[in-house]
C-alpha positions in Angstrom: 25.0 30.1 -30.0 26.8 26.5 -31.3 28.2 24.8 -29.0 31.5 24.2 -30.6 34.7 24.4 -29.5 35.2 27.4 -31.5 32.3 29.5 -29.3 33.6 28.2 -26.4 36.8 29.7 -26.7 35.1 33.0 -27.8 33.0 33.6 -24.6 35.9 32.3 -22.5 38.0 34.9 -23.7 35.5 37.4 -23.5 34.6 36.8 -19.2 38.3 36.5 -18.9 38.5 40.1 -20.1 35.7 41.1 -18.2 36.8 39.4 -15.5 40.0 40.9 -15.0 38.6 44.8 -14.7 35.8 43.5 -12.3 38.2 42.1 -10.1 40.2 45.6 -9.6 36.7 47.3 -9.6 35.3 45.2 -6.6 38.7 45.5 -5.0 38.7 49.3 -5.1 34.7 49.4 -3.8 35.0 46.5 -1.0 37.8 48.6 0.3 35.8 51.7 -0.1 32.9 50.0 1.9 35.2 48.6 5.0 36.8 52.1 5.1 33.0 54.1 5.0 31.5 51.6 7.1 33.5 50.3 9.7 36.7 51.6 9.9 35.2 54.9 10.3 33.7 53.8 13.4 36.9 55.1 14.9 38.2 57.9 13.2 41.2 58.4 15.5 42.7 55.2 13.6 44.1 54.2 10.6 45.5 51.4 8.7 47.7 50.7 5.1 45.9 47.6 4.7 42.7 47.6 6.2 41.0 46.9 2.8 42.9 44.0 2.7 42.3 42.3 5.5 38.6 42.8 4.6 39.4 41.1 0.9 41.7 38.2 2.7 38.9 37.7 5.3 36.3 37.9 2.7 38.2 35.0 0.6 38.8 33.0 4.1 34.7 32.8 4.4 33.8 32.6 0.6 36.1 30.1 -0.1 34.2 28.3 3.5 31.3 28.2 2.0 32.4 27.4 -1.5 33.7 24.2 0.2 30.9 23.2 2.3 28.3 23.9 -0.8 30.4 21.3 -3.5 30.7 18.5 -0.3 27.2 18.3 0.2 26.3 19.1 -3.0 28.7 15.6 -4.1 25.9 13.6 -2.5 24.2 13.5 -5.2 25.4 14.2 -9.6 27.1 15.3 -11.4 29.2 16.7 -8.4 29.5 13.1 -7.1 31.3 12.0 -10.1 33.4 15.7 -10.2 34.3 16.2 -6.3 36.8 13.0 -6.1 39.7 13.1 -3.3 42.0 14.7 -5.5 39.7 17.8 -5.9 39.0 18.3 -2.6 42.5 17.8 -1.2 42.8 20.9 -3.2 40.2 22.6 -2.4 41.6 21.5 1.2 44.8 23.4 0.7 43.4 26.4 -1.1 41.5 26.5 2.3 44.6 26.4 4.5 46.4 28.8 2.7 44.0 31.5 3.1 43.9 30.7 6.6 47.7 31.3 6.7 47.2 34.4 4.3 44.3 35.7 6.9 46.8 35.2 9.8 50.1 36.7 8.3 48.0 40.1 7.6 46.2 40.5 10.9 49.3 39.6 13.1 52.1 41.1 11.0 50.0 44.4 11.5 49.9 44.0 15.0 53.2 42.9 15.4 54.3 46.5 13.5 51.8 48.4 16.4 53.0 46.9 19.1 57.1 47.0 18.1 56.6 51.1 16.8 54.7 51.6 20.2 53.4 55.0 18.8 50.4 56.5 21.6 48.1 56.6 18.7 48.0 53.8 17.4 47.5 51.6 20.7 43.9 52.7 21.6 42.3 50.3 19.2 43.5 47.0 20.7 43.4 48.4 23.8 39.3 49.2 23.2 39.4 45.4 22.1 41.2 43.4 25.1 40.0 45.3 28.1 36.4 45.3 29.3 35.6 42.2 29.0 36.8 42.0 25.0 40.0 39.9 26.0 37.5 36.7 26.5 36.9 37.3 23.0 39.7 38.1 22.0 41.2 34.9 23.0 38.3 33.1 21.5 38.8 34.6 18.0 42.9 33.7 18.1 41.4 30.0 19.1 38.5 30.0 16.6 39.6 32.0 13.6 43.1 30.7 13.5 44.5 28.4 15.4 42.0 25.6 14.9 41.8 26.0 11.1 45.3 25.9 10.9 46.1 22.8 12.8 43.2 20.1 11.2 43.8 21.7 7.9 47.3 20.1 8.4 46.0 17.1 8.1 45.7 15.1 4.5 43.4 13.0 5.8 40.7 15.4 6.9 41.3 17.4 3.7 40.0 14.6 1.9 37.3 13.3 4.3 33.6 14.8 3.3 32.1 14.7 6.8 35.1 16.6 9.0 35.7 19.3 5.6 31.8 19.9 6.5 32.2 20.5 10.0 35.5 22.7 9.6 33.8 24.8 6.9 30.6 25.7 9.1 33.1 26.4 12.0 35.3 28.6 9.8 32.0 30.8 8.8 31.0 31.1 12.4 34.8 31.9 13.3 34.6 34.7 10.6 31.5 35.7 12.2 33.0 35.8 15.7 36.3 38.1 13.8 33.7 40.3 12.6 32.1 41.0 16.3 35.4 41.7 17.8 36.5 44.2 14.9 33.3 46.1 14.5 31.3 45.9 18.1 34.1 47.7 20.3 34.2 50.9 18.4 30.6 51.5 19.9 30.8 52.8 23.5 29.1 50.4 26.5 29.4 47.6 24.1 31.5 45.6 26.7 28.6 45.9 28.8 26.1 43.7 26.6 29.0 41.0 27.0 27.4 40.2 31.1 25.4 37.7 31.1 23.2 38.3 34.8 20.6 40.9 34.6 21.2 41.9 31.0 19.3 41.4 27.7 21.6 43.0 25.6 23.2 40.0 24.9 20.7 38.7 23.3 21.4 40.9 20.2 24.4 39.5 19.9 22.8 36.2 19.0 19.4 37.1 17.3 20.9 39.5 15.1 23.6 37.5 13.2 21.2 34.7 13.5 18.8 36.5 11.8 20.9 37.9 9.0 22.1 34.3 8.5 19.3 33.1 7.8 18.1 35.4 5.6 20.8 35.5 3.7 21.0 31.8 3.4 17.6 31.4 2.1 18.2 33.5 -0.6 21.2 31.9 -1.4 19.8 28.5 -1.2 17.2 30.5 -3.5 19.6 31.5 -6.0 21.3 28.3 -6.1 18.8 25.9 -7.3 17.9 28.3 -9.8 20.9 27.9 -11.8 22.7 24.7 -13.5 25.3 23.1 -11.1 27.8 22.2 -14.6 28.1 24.7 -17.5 26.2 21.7 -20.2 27.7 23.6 -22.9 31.8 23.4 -22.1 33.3 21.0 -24.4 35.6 19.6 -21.6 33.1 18.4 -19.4 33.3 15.0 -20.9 37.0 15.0 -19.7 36.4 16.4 -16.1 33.7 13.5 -16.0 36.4 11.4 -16.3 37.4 8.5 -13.5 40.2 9.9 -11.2 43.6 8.3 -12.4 45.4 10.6 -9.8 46.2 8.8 -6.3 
């Protein structure tokens, strides 16, 4: 293949097409997969947009770790020259408004439960802010929402490298934490691993995502190295290698 112009445009066009009937594919299976896997976990349940949630709360993560790869990754080039302040303002912003996005589905569902008041819709937040789940329900609110929001506010730490770090890795651990209190209630005695004296069941809770974590990590650290960090064949790299005119 040449790299012209010409060819360029021709594969672009072609992943665009692609791109747009894999997008409604994974859609229709990631909602599959939270409805099969985890929803069904209580069956007495049910939800318009629980896939959604799962997609929003997917992007909220992703888009985390997105971050947190290109900021370290700008230690060093070509990302250096590419990550300037205006592209990671942006980033920055794309950031906070999935974190506004993730909040407006999660609450406006509850708000809808808790003003129709119907009996069987209820027992699901009820299973997950009694027993012990409130603690963690609070800490999820705190975590997952209300910390993001408030320093993504802020210009400033939008466009510094070493906070965006440190607020990325907290918003994949507050994911993390969302994930626990969604899934772990549905299983009965759960609440009971949550005691700390005379009990070793909490210390699934830690090993367990820990372990996954890391798992995963290395193969995507794996993965990552194995592939180019700029496409060397798109004609408008020269252009996004550019100095930052913007202010």
């Amino acid at each position: 293949m040449q790299d012209t112009q010409s060819s360029f445009d021709s594969w672009r066009v072609k992943f665009e097409n692609l791109s747009g009937i894999s997008i409604l594919i994974y859609v229709i299976l990631l909602t599959d997969a939270s409805i099969v896997w985890i929803k069904s976990l209580d069956v007495t349940w049910y939800s318009s947009i629980y896939g959604i949630q799962f997609l929003v709360g997917q992007g909220y993560q992703v888009l985390a770790l997105g971050i947190l790869s290109v900021v370290l990754l700008s230690r060093f080039e070509p990302m250096k020259t590419l990550l300037r302040g205006t592209e990671q303002h942006d980033l920055g912003k794309l950031a906070f408004a999935f974190t506004m996005l993730n909040i407006y589905f999660c609450f406006a569902e509850f708000l809808i439960i808790w003003s129709g008041n119907v009996p069987d819709e209820l027992p699901w937040y009820l299973a997950r802010i009694h027993g012990g789940w409130w603690v963690i329900c609070s800490l999820d609110f705190i975590c997952h929402w209300l910390i993001p929001f408030v320093l993504l506010l802020s210009r400033d730490l939008k466009r510094n490298k070493s906070k965006m770090i440190a607020l990325t890795c907290w918003m994949i651990f507050a994911r993390c934490l969302d994930m626990f209190w969604l899934i772990e209630p549905n299983f009965k005695d759960a609440a009971g691993n949550l005691h700390l004296a005379g009990n070793t069941g909490i210390l699934a809770y830690i090993t367990v995502p820990v372990a996954v974590l890391s798992v995963w990590g290395a193969f995507y650290l794996t993965e990552l190295m194995k592939r180019p960090l700029m496409n060397v064949n798109d004609p408008h790299l020269e252009e996004m290698l550019e100095p930052e005119h913007a202010h």
